[in-house]
C-alpha positions in Angstrom: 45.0 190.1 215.4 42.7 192.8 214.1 38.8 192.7 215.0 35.8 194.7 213.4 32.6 195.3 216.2 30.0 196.2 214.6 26.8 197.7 216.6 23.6 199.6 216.1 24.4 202.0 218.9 27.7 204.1 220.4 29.4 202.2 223.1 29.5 205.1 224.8 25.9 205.4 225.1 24.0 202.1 225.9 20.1 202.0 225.6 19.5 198.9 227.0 20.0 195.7 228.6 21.2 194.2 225.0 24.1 197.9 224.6 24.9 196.8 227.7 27.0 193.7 226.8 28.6 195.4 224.1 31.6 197.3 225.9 32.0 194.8 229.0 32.2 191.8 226.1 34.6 193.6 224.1 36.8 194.6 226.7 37.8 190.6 226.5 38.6 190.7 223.6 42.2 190.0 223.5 42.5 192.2 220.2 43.3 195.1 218.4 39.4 196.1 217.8 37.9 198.4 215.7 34.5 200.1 215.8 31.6 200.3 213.4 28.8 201.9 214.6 25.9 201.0 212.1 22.6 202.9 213.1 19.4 201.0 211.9 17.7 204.0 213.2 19.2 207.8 213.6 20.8 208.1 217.2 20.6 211.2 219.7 23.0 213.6 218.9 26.6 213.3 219.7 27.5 214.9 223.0 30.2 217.2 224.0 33.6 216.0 222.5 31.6 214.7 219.3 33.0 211.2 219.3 32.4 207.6 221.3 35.0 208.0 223.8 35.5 204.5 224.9 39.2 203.6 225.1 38.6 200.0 224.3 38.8 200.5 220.6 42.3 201.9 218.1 39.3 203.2 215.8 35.4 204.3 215.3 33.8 205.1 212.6 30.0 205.8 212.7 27.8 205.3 209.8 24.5 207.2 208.6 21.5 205.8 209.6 19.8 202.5 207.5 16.6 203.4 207.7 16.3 207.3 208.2 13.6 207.9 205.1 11.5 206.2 203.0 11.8 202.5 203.0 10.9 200.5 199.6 7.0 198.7 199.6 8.9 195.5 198.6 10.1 194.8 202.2 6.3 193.7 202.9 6.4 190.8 200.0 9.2 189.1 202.8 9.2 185.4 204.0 11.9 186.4 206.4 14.1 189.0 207.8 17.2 187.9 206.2 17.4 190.5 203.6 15.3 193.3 205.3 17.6 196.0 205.5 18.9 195.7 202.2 15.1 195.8 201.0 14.0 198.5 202.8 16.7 200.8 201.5 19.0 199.3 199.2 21.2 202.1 198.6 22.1 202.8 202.1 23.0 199.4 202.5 25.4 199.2 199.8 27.3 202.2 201.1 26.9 201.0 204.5 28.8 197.5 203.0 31.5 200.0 201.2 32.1 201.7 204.0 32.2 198.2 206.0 35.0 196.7 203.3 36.8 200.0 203.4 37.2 199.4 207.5 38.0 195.3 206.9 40.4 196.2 203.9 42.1 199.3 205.6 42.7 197.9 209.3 43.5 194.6 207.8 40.6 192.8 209.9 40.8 189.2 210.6 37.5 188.6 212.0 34.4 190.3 212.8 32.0 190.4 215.8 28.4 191.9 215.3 26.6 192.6 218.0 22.7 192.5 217.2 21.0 190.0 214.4 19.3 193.2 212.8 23.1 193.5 211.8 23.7 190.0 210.7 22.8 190.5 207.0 25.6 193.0 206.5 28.6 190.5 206.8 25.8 187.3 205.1 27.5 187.6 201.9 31.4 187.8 203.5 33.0 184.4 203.2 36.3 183.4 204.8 36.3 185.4 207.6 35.9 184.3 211.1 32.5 185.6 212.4 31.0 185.8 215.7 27.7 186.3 216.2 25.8 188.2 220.1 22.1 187.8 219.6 21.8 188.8 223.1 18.0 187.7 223.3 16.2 185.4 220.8 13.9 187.7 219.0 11.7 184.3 218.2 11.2 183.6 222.0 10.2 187.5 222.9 7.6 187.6 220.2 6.6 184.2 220.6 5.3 185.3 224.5 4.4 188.8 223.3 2.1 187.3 220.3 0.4 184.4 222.9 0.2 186.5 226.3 -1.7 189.1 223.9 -4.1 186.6 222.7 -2.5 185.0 219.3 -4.7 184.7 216.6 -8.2 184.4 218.1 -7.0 188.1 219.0 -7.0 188.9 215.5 -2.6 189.4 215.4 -2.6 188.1 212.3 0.2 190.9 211.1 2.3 189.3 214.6 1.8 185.9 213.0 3.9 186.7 209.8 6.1 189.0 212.1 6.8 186.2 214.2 7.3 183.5 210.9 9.9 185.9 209.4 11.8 185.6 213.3 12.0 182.1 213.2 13.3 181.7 209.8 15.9 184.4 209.9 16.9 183.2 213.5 16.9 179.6 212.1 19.9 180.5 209.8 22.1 181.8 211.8 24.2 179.0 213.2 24.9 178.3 209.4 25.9 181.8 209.1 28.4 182.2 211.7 31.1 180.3 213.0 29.7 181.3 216.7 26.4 182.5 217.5 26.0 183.9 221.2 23.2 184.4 223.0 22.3 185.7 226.7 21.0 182.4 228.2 20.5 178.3 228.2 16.9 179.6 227.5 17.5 181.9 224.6 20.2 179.7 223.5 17.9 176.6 223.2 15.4 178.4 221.4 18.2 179.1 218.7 19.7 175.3 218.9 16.2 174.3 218.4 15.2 176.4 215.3 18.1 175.7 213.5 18.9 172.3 214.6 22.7 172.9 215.0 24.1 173.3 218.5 28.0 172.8 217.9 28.3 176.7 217.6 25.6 178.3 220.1 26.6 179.4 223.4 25.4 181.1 225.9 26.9 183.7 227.5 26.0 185.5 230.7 25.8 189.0 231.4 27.6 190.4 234.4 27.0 194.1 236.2 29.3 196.9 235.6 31.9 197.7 239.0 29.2 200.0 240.6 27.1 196.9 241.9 30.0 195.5 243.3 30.6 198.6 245.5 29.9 198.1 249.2 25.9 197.8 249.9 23.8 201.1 250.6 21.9 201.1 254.0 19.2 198.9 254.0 15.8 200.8 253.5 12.6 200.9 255.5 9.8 202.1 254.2 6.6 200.6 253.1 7.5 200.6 249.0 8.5 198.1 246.1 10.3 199.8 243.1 10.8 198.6 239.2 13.2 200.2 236.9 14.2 199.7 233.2 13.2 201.4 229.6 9.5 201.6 229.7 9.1 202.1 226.2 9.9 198.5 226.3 7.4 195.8 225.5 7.7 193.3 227.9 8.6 195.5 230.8 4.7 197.8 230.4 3.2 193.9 229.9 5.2 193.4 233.3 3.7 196.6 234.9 0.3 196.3 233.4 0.4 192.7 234.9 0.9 194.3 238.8 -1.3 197.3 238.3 -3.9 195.2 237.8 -3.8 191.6 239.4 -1.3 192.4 241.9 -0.9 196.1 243.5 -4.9 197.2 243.0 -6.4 194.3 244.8 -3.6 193.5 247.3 -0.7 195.9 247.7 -2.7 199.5 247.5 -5.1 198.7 250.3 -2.1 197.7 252.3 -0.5 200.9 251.6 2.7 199.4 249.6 4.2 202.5 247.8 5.6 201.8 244.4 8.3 203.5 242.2 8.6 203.1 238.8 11.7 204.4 237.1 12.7 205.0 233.8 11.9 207.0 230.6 9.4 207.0 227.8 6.8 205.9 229.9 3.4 205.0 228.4 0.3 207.3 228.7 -2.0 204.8 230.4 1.0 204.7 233.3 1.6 208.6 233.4 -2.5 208.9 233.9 -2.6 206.5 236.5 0.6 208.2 238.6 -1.2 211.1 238.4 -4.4 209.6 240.2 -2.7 207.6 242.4 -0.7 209.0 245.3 1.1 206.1 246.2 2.4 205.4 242.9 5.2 207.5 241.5 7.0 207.9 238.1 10.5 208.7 238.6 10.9 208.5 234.9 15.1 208.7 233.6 17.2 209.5 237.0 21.1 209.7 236.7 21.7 208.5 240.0 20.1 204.8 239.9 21.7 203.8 242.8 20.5 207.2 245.0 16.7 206.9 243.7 16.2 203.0 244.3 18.0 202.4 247.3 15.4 204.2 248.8 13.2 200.9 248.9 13.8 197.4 250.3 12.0 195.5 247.4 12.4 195.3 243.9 9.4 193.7 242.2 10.2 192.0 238.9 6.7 190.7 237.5 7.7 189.8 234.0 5.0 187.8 232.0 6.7 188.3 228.8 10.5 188.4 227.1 13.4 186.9 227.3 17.2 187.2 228.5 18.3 187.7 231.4 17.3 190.6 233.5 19.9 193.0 234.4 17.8 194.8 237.2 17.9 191.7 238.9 21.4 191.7 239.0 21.9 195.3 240.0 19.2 195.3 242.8 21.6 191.7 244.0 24.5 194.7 244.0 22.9 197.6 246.0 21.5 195.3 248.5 17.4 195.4 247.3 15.5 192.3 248.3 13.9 191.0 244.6 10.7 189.5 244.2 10.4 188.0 241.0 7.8 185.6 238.6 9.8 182.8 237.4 9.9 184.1 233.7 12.1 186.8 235.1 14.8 184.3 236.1 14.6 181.8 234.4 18.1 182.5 232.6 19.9 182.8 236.3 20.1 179.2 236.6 22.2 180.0 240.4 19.4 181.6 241.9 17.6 179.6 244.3 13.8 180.4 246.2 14.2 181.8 249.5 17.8 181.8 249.6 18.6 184.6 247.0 15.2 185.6 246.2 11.6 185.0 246.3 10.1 183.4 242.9 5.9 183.6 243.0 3.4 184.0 240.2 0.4 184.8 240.3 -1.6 185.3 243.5 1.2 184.3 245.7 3.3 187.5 243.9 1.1 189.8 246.5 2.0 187.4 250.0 5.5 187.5 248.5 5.6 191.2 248.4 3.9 191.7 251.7 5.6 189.0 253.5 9.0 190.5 252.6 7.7 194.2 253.7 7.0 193.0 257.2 10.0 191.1 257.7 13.2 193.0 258.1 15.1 189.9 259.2 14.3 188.0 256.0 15.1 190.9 253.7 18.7 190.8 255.4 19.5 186.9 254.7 18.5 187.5 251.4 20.3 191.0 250.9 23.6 189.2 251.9 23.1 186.0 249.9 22.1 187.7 246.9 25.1 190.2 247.1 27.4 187.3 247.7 25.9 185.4 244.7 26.4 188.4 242.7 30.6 188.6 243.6 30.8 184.7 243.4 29.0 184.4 239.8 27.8 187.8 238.0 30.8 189.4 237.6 31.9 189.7 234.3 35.6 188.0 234.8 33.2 184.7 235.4 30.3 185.2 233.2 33.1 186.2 230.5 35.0 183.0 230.3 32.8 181.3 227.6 33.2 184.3 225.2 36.8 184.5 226.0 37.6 181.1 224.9 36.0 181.8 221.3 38.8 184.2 220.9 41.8 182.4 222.8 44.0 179.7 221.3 41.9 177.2 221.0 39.4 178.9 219.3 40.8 177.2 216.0 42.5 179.3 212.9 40.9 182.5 211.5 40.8 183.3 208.5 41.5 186.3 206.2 38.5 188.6 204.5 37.1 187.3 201.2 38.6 189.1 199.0 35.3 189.0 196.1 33.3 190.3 199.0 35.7 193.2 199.4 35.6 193.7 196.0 32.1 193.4 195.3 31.1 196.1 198.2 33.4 198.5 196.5 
Protein backbone atom coordinates (compact mmCIF):
# COMPACT_ATOMS: atom_id res chain seq x y z
CA UNK A 1 0.00 0.00 0.00
CA UNK A 2 1.32 3.39 -1.25
CA UNK A 3 0.39 6.62 0.80
CA UNK A 4 0.74 10.45 -0.24
CA UNK A 5 1.31 13.06 3.11
CA UNK A 6 0.82 16.06 2.13
CA UNK A 7 1.83 19.14 4.63
CA UNK A 8 2.48 22.84 4.63
CA UNK A 9 5.79 22.45 6.47
CA UNK A 10 9.11 19.86 6.38
CA UNK A 11 8.79 17.20 8.76
CA UNK A 12 11.95 17.80 9.64
CA UNK A 13 11.30 21.06 10.90
CA UNK A 14 8.08 21.45 13.01
CA UNK A 15 6.71 25.06 13.89
CA UNK A 16 4.14 24.17 16.13
CA UNK A 17 1.94 22.19 18.16
CA UNK A 18 -0.14 21.27 14.88
CA UNK A 19 3.92 20.06 12.77
CA UNK A 20 4.07 18.31 15.66
CA UNK A 21 1.65 15.47 14.91
CA UNK A 22 2.78 15.18 11.60
CA UNK A 23 5.91 12.78 11.92
CA UNK A 24 4.79 10.96 15.22
CA UNK A 25 1.27 10.21 13.19
CA UNK A 26 2.95 9.03 10.18
CA UNK A 27 5.35 6.89 11.77
CA UNK A 28 1.94 4.56 12.24
CA UNK A 29 1.31 4.44 9.24
CA UNK A 30 1.70 0.96 8.27
CA UNK A 31 2.70 2.06 4.66
CA UNK A 32 4.96 2.76 2.05
CA UNK A 33 4.56 6.87 2.43
CA UNK A 34 5.42 9.47 0.39
CA UNK A 35 6.08 13.15 1.03
CA UNK A 36 4.56 16.29 -0.44
CA UNK A 37 5.57 19.18 1.15
CA UNK A 38 3.14 21.99 -0.07
CA UNK A 39 4.17 25.55 1.43
CA UNK A 40 1.14 28.03 1.62
CA UNK A 41 3.70 30.39 2.66
CA UNK A 42 7.70 30.33 1.72
CA UNK A 43 9.64 28.28 4.50
CA UNK A 44 13.16 29.09 6.05
CA UNK A 45 15.83 28.00 4.12
CA UNK A 46 16.82 24.46 3.86
CA UNK A 47 19.63 23.61 6.24
CA UNK A 48 22.78 21.76 5.78
CA UNK A 49 22.25 18.55 3.74
CA UNK A 50 19.41 20.46 1.70
CA UNK A 51 16.74 17.91 2.00
CA UNK A 52 13.94 16.70 4.98
CA UNK A 53 15.86 14.05 6.44
CA UNK A 54 13.20 12.07 8.13
CA UNK A 55 13.55 8.31 7.39
CA UNK A 56 9.87 7.70 7.71
CA UNK A 57 9.22 8.49 4.09
CA UNK A 58 10.68 6.31 0.40
CA UNK A 59 10.23 9.93 -1.17
CA UNK A 60 9.94 14.00 -0.70
CA UNK A 61 9.29 16.19 -2.88
CA UNK A 62 8.82 19.91 -1.84
CA UNK A 63 6.79 22.31 -3.76
CA UNK A 64 7.08 26.25 -4.41
CA UNK A 65 5.30 28.22 -2.24
CA UNK A 66 1.17 29.06 -2.88
CA UNK A 67 1.14 32.21 -2.02
CA UNK A 68 4.67 33.82 -2.33
CA UNK A 69 3.45 37.16 -4.60
CA UNK A 70 0.57 38.80 -5.48
CA UNK A 71 -2.67 37.22 -4.72
CA UNK A 72 -5.79 37.95 -7.07
CA UNK A 73 -8.54 40.80 -5.56
CA UNK A 74 -11.23 38.14 -6.28
CA UNK A 75 -10.32 36.03 -3.13
CA UNK A 76 -12.22 38.97 -1.08
CA UNK A 77 -15.73 38.35 -3.14
CA UNK A 78 -15.48 34.62 -0.95
CA UNK A 79 -18.44 33.07 1.12
CA UNK A 80 -15.96 30.50 2.30
CA UNK A 81 -12.58 29.20 2.30
CA UNK A 82 -13.16 26.32 0.12
CA UNK A 83 -11.53 27.51 -2.91
CA UNK A 84 -9.19 30.17 -1.42
CA UNK A 85 -5.99 29.02 -2.56
CA UNK A 86 -6.91 28.38 -5.90
CA UNK A 87 -8.29 32.07 -5.93
CA UNK A 88 -5.62 33.70 -4.59
CA UNK A 89 -3.24 32.31 -7.09
CA UNK A 90 -4.60 30.17 -9.55
CA UNK A 91 -1.68 29.35 -11.40
CA UNK A 92 0.37 28.14 -8.64
CA UNK A 93 -2.29 25.98 -7.74
CA UNK A 94 -2.71 24.23 -10.90
CA UNK A 95 1.02 23.31 -10.95
CA UNK A 96 0.97 22.60 -7.38
CA UNK A 97 -2.16 19.90 -8.51
CA UNK A 98 0.29 18.63 -11.56
CA UNK A 99 2.96 18.24 -9.55
CA UNK A 100 0.41 16.44 -6.92
CA UNK A 101 -0.92 13.89 -9.93
CA UNK A 102 2.55 13.46 -11.03
CA UNK A 103 3.50 12.06 -7.22
CA UNK A 104 -0.16 9.93 -7.12
CA UNK A 105 0.37 8.65 -10.82
CA UNK A 106 4.27 7.94 -10.47
CA UNK A 107 4.33 6.12 -6.82
CA UNK A 108 1.07 4.53 -7.73
CA UNK A 109 -0.70 6.10 -4.51
CA UNK A 110 -3.63 4.42 -3.06
CA UNK A 111 -4.68 6.90 -0.68
CA UNK A 112 -3.76 10.18 0.63
CA UNK A 113 -3.41 11.90 4.05
CA UNK A 114 -3.28 15.74 4.31
CA UNK A 115 -2.32 17.17 7.22
CA UNK A 116 -3.82 20.81 7.65
CA UNK A 117 -7.50 22.01 6.13
CA UNK A 118 -5.67 25.04 4.40
CA UNK A 119 -4.52 21.87 2.25
CA UNK A 120 -7.87 20.27 1.94
CA UNK A 121 -8.90 21.95 -1.42
CA UNK A 122 -6.03 20.44 -3.23
CA UNK A 123 -7.30 16.77 -3.24
CA UNK A 124 -11.50 18.44 -3.20
CA UNK A 125 -11.73 17.62 -6.78
CA UNK A 126 -9.90 13.86 -6.50
CA UNK A 127 -12.58 11.21 -6.43
CA UNK A 128 -12.00 7.49 -5.70
CA UNK A 129 -9.35 7.67 -3.62
CA UNK A 130 -9.34 7.00 0.02
CA UNK A 131 -8.68 10.29 1.92
CA UNK A 132 -7.92 11.10 5.43
CA UNK A 133 -8.22 14.22 6.66
CA UNK A 134 -5.80 15.84 10.40
CA UNK A 135 -7.44 19.14 11.09
CA UNK A 136 -5.52 19.11 14.25
CA UNK A 137 -7.50 22.13 15.73
CA UNK A 138 -10.96 23.37 14.56
CA UNK A 139 -10.09 26.68 13.04
CA UNK A 140 -14.11 27.63 13.76
CA UNK A 141 -13.61 27.07 17.52
CA UNK A 142 -10.13 29.24 17.80
CA UNK A 143 -11.74 32.15 15.99
CA UNK A 144 -14.89 31.70 17.46
CA UNK A 145 -13.04 32.57 21.20
CA UNK A 146 -10.56 34.86 19.55
CA UNK A 147 -13.59 37.05 17.79
CA UNK A 148 -15.83 37.04 21.40
CA UNK A 149 -12.85 37.27 24.07
CA UNK A 150 -11.82 40.44 21.76
CA UNK A 151 -15.17 41.94 21.98
CA UNK A 152 -17.24 40.56 18.76
CA UNK A 153 -19.06 42.92 17.00
CA UNK A 154 -19.86 45.77 19.44
CA UNK A 155 -15.95 45.88 19.07
CA UNK A 156 -16.36 46.82 15.61
CA UNK A 157 -14.60 43.07 14.12
CA UNK A 158 -16.81 43.15 11.53
CA UNK A 159 -13.85 41.83 8.98
CA UNK A 160 -13.55 38.65 11.97
CA UNK A 161 -17.28 38.21 11.46
CA UNK A 162 -16.97 37.22 7.69
CA UNK A 163 -13.45 35.60 8.60
CA UNK A 164 -15.07 33.53 11.01
CA UNK A 165 -18.47 32.71 8.45
CA UNK A 166 -16.08 31.52 5.70
CA UNK A 167 -14.49 28.90 8.85
CA UNK A 168 -17.58 27.53 9.54
CA UNK A 169 -18.68 26.83 6.15
CA UNK A 170 -15.43 25.39 4.80
CA UNK A 171 -15.14 23.40 8.11
CA UNK A 172 -18.78 22.30 7.64
CA UNK A 173 -17.83 20.38 4.43
CA UNK A 174 -15.38 18.49 5.40
CA UNK A 175 -16.86 15.26 6.68
CA UNK A 176 -18.45 15.12 3.12
CA UNK A 177 -15.09 15.53 1.68
CA UNK A 178 -13.22 12.91 3.29
CA UNK A 179 -13.65 9.50 4.14
CA UNK A 180 -11.99 10.45 7.72
CA UNK A 181 -11.65 13.67 9.15
CA UNK A 182 -9.30 13.87 12.45
CA UNK A 183 -9.00 16.22 14.78
CA UNK A 184 -6.91 16.85 18.16
CA UNK A 185 -9.85 16.54 20.69
CA UNK A 186 -13.66 15.45 21.85
CA UNK A 187 -13.76 19.33 21.97
CA UNK A 188 -12.47 20.22 18.55
CA UNK A 189 -14.01 17.15 17.23
CA UNK A 190 -17.52 18.16 18.35
CA UNK A 191 -17.25 21.46 17.00
CA UNK A 192 -16.75 19.70 13.51
CA UNK A 193 -19.64 16.85 14.13
CA UNK A 194 -21.72 19.84 14.99
CA UNK A 195 -21.06 22.07 11.89
CA UNK A 196 -21.49 19.56 9.59
CA UNK A 197 -23.94 17.33 11.16
CA UNK A 198 -22.13 14.04 10.29
CA UNK A 199 -20.22 12.26 13.04
CA UNK A 200 -19.74 8.57 11.39
CA UNK A 201 -16.24 9.87 10.14
CA UNK A 202 -14.79 12.39 12.87
CA UNK A 203 -12.41 11.27 15.27
CA UNK A 204 -10.48 12.48 17.56
CA UNK A 205 -7.15 11.71 17.97
CA UNK A 206 -4.70 12.65 20.83
CA UNK A 207 -1.39 13.90 20.71
CA UNK A 208 1.32 12.23 22.60
CA UNK A 209 5.05 13.76 23.57
CA UNK A 210 8.07 12.82 21.64
CA UNK A 211 10.61 10.12 23.88
CA UNK A 212 12.49 13.08 25.58
CA UNK A 213 9.50 13.62 28.09
CA UNK A 214 9.55 10.18 28.89
CA UNK A 215 13.19 10.35 29.97
CA UNK A 216 13.75 10.13 33.79
CA UNK A 217 12.53 13.51 35.68
CA UNK A 218 15.05 16.44 36.12
CA UNK A 219 15.58 17.58 39.86
CA UNK A 220 12.86 19.19 41.16
CA UNK A 221 13.41 23.04 41.24
CA UNK A 222 13.23 25.64 44.04
CA UNK A 223 13.09 28.86 43.39
CA UNK A 224 10.41 31.40 43.66
CA UNK A 225 9.28 31.43 39.58
CA UNK A 226 6.45 30.16 37.20
CA UNK A 227 7.52 29.73 33.48
CA UNK A 228 5.31 29.62 29.99
CA UNK A 229 6.74 28.49 26.82
CA UNK A 230 5.38 28.14 23.19
CA UNK A 231 5.42 30.28 19.78
CA UNK A 232 4.51 33.68 20.86
CA UNK A 233 3.78 34.96 17.61
CA UNK A 234 0.83 32.85 18.40
CA UNK A 235 -2.63 34.32 19.02
CA UNK A 236 -4.04 32.63 21.74
CA UNK A 237 -0.80 32.08 23.66
CA UNK A 238 -0.10 36.59 23.85
CA UNK A 239 -4.20 36.61 24.83
CA UNK A 240 -2.93 33.92 27.50
CA UNK A 241 0.03 36.12 28.57
CA UNK A 242 -1.71 39.45 28.31
CA UNK A 243 -4.40 37.69 30.47
CA UNK A 244 -1.59 37.05 33.63
CA UNK A 245 0.32 40.25 33.09
CA UNK A 246 -2.55 41.96 33.85
CA UNK A 247 -5.24 40.28 36.16
CA UNK A 248 -2.90 37.77 37.57
CA UNK A 249 1.04 38.46 38.08
CA UNK A 250 0.63 42.66 38.48
CA UNK A 251 -1.76 42.63 41.26
CA UNK A 252 -0.91 39.27 43.00
CA UNK A 253 2.28 37.43 41.94
CA UNK A 254 4.89 40.61 41.41
CA UNK A 255 4.34 41.97 44.95
CA UNK A 256 4.92 38.48 46.16
CA UNK A 257 8.08 38.33 44.26
CA UNK A 258 7.04 35.26 41.90
CA UNK A 259 9.73 35.34 38.95
CA UNK A 260 8.34 34.48 35.56
CA UNK A 261 9.97 33.06 32.39
CA UNK A 262 8.58 33.29 29.19
CA UNK A 263 10.14 31.35 26.42
CA UNK A 264 9.89 31.25 22.98
CA UNK A 265 10.40 33.31 19.76
CA UNK A 266 8.73 36.13 17.92
CA UNK A 267 7.65 37.78 20.84
CA UNK A 268 5.35 40.79 20.68
CA UNK A 269 6.61 44.35 21.30
CA UNK A 270 4.31 45.23 24.14
CA UNK A 271 6.02 41.89 25.99
CA UNK A 272 9.72 42.74 24.96
CA UNK A 273 8.98 46.53 26.57
CA UNK A 274 7.58 45.24 29.57
CA UNK A 275 10.76 42.54 30.15
CA UNK A 276 12.75 45.32 29.81
CA UNK A 277 11.10 47.32 32.85
CA UNK A 278 10.48 44.50 34.84
CA UNK A 279 13.28 42.72 36.63
CA UNK A 280 11.43 39.83 37.56
CA UNK A 281 10.16 38.98 34.27
CA UNK A 282 12.48 37.49 31.64
CA UNK A 283 12.16 36.69 27.89
CA UNK A 284 14.13 33.74 27.14
CA UNK A 285 12.87 33.97 23.60
CA UNK A 286 13.84 30.54 21.19
CA UNK A 287 16.32 28.19 23.52
CA UNK A 288 17.52 24.77 22.05
CA UNK A 289 17.66 23.17 25.20
CA UNK A 290 13.89 23.31 26.45
CA UNK A 291 14.36 20.86 28.90
CA UNK A 292 17.81 22.81 30.47
CA UNK A 293 15.97 26.40 30.51
CA UNK A 294 12.52 25.33 32.10
CA UNK A 295 13.54 22.86 34.48
CA UNK A 296 14.80 25.56 36.22
CA UNK A 297 11.25 26.37 37.72
CA UNK A 298 8.75 24.30 39.74
CA UNK A 299 5.54 25.77 38.00
CA UNK A 300 4.41 26.02 34.72
CA UNK A 301 1.48 28.50 34.39
CA UNK A 302 -0.86 27.76 31.53
CA UNK A 303 -3.53 30.79 31.60
CA UNK A 304 -5.19 30.16 28.19
CA UNK A 305 -8.38 32.27 27.68
CA UNK A 306 -8.57 31.59 24.06
CA UNK A 307 -7.88 28.52 21.31
CA UNK A 308 -8.33 25.27 21.05
CA UNK A 309 -6.57 21.67 20.96
CA UNK A 310 -4.79 20.25 23.20
CA UNK A 311 -1.80 21.85 24.75
CA UNK A 312 1.44 20.20 24.24
CA UNK A 313 3.37 22.24 27.05
CA UNK A 314 1.16 20.65 29.30
CA UNK A 315 2.19 17.46 28.36
CA UNK A 316 5.88 18.12 28.27
CA UNK A 317 5.96 20.02 31.69
CA UNK A 318 3.85 16.27 32.92
CA UNK A 319 7.39 14.80 31.36
CA UNK A 320 10.14 16.94 32.98
CA UNK A 321 8.54 16.88 36.22
CA UNK A 322 7.04 20.81 36.30
CA UNK A 323 3.97 21.23 38.61
CA UNK A 324 1.13 22.95 35.99
CA UNK A 325 -1.25 25.37 36.86
CA UNK A 326 -3.70 25.70 34.30
CA UNK A 327 -7.47 27.63 33.42
CA UNK A 328 -9.77 25.07 32.41
CA UNK A 329 -9.76 26.17 28.69
CA UNK A 330 -6.19 24.89 28.69
CA UNK A 331 -7.35 21.30 29.38
CA UNK A 332 -10.19 20.93 28.48
CA UNK A 333 -9.16 18.28 25.61
CA UNK A 334 -7.14 16.09 28.44
CA UNK A 335 -10.26 14.47 29.52
CA UNK A 336 -7.64 12.16 32.21
CA UNK A 337 -6.60 15.03 34.03
CA UNK A 338 -8.10 15.48 37.32
CA UNK A 339 -7.85 18.88 39.96
CA UNK A 340 -5.45 18.37 42.52
CA UNK A 341 -4.35 15.05 41.65
CA UNK A 342 -2.45 15.88 38.29
CA UNK A 343 -2.75 19.44 38.33
CA UNK A 344 -4.33 22.50 39.56
CA UNK A 345 -7.34 23.87 37.31
CA UNK A 346 -8.36 27.83 38.61
CA UNK A 347 -9.67 30.76 36.62
CA UNK A 348 -9.80 33.79 37.44
CA UNK A 349 -8.84 35.14 40.84
CA UNK A 350 -8.23 31.85 42.32
CA UNK A 351 -5.37 31.37 39.21
CA UNK A 352 -3.02 33.75 41.69
CA UNK A 353 -3.80 31.43 45.25
CA UNK A 354 -3.22 28.55 42.89
CA UNK A 355 0.07 29.84 41.81
CA UNK A 356 1.15 30.92 45.25
CA UNK A 357 -0.15 28.03 47.03
CA UNK A 358 1.80 25.65 44.86
CA UNK A 359 5.15 27.95 45.41
CA UNK A 360 5.08 27.49 49.13
CA UNK A 361 4.33 23.96 49.16
CA UNK A 362 7.11 21.67 48.15
CA UNK A 363 5.23 18.55 49.32
CA UNK A 364 2.30 19.20 47.10
CA UNK A 365 4.39 20.03 43.99
CA UNK A 366 5.90 16.42 44.51
CA UNK A 367 2.40 14.34 44.61
CA UNK A 368 1.56 16.12 41.67
CA UNK A 369 5.12 15.86 39.87
CA UNK A 370 4.74 12.06 40.29
CA UNK A 371 1.14 11.68 39.31
CA UNK A 372 1.36 13.77 36.43
CA UNK A 373 4.49 12.00 35.13
CA UNK A 374 2.85 8.69 35.69
CA UNK A 375 -0.30 9.91 33.77
CA UNK A 376 1.92 10.94 31.11
CA UNK A 377 3.54 7.07 30.72
CA UNK A 378 0.10 5.49 31.37
CA UNK A 379 -1.86 7.73 28.61
CA UNK A 380 0.18 10.36 26.44
CA UNK A 381 2.44 8.37 24.85
CA UNK A 382 1.93 8.03 21.44
CA UNK A 383 1.63 4.01 21.20
CA UNK A 384 -1.80 4.90 23.20
CA UNK A 385 -2.95 8.08 21.88
CA UNK A 386 -2.09 6.44 18.34
CA UNK A 387 -4.47 3.62 18.37
CA UNK A 388 -7.49 5.52 16.98
CA UNK A 389 -5.52 6.65 13.91
CA UNK A 390 -4.00 3.30 13.52
CA UNK A 391 -7.15 1.62 13.12
CA UNK A 392 -8.22 3.98 10.06
CA UNK A 393 -5.33 2.43 8.32
CA UNK A 394 -5.48 -1.40 9.60
CA UNK A 395 -7.76 -4.10 8.21
CA UNK A 396 -10.65 -3.02 9.12
CA UNK A 397 -10.47 0.18 7.86
CA UNK A 398 -12.61 -1.06 4.77
CA UNK A 399 -11.26 -1.19 0.92
CA UNK A 400 -9.28 1.68 -0.63
CA UNK A 401 -9.63 2.63 -3.61
CA UNK A 402 -7.49 3.58 -6.64
CA UNK A 403 -6.80 7.44 -7.86
CA UNK A 404 -9.46 8.87 -10.14
CA UNK A 405 -8.15 8.60 -13.12
CA UNK A 406 -10.10 12.14 -14.83
CA UNK A 407 -8.59 13.90 -11.80
CA UNK A 408 -5.15 12.70 -12.83
CA UNK A 409 -5.85 13.62 -16.11
CA UNK A 410 -7.37 16.85 -15.68
CA UNK A 411 -4.26 18.17 -13.30
CA UNK A 412 -2.01 17.30 -16.12
Amino acid sequence: MATLVLASTRVDTPSNGTDLRTKPLCELIPDDLHLLVVPVYPLPALRAGGKDDSTVFTSVTECPPLLAGPRSPRRHLRLSDDNYLRTSRPREFAATQRMLADVVAGRGIDRIVVFGADLAELVADLRGCTKVLDVCDSMTLRMSRAFHHAGGLRAGRWADALDLYRARRTEARLPAMFDHVVTVSDVDTAEIVRLSGISANVHTVLNGVDDAYLAPMPPPAHRRGVVFWGNLDFEPNTAALAHFFDEIWFPELRPAGVEVDVVGGNAPQWLVALAEREPLLRLAGFVPDLRAEVSRYPVMINPMQTGSGLKNKVLEAFGLGISVVSTARGVEAMPDVVDGEHLLIADGADFAGAVLDLLDDPARRMRLRANANALLHARYRWGVTGRPWRALFGADAGPFRCPDADFLEAAT
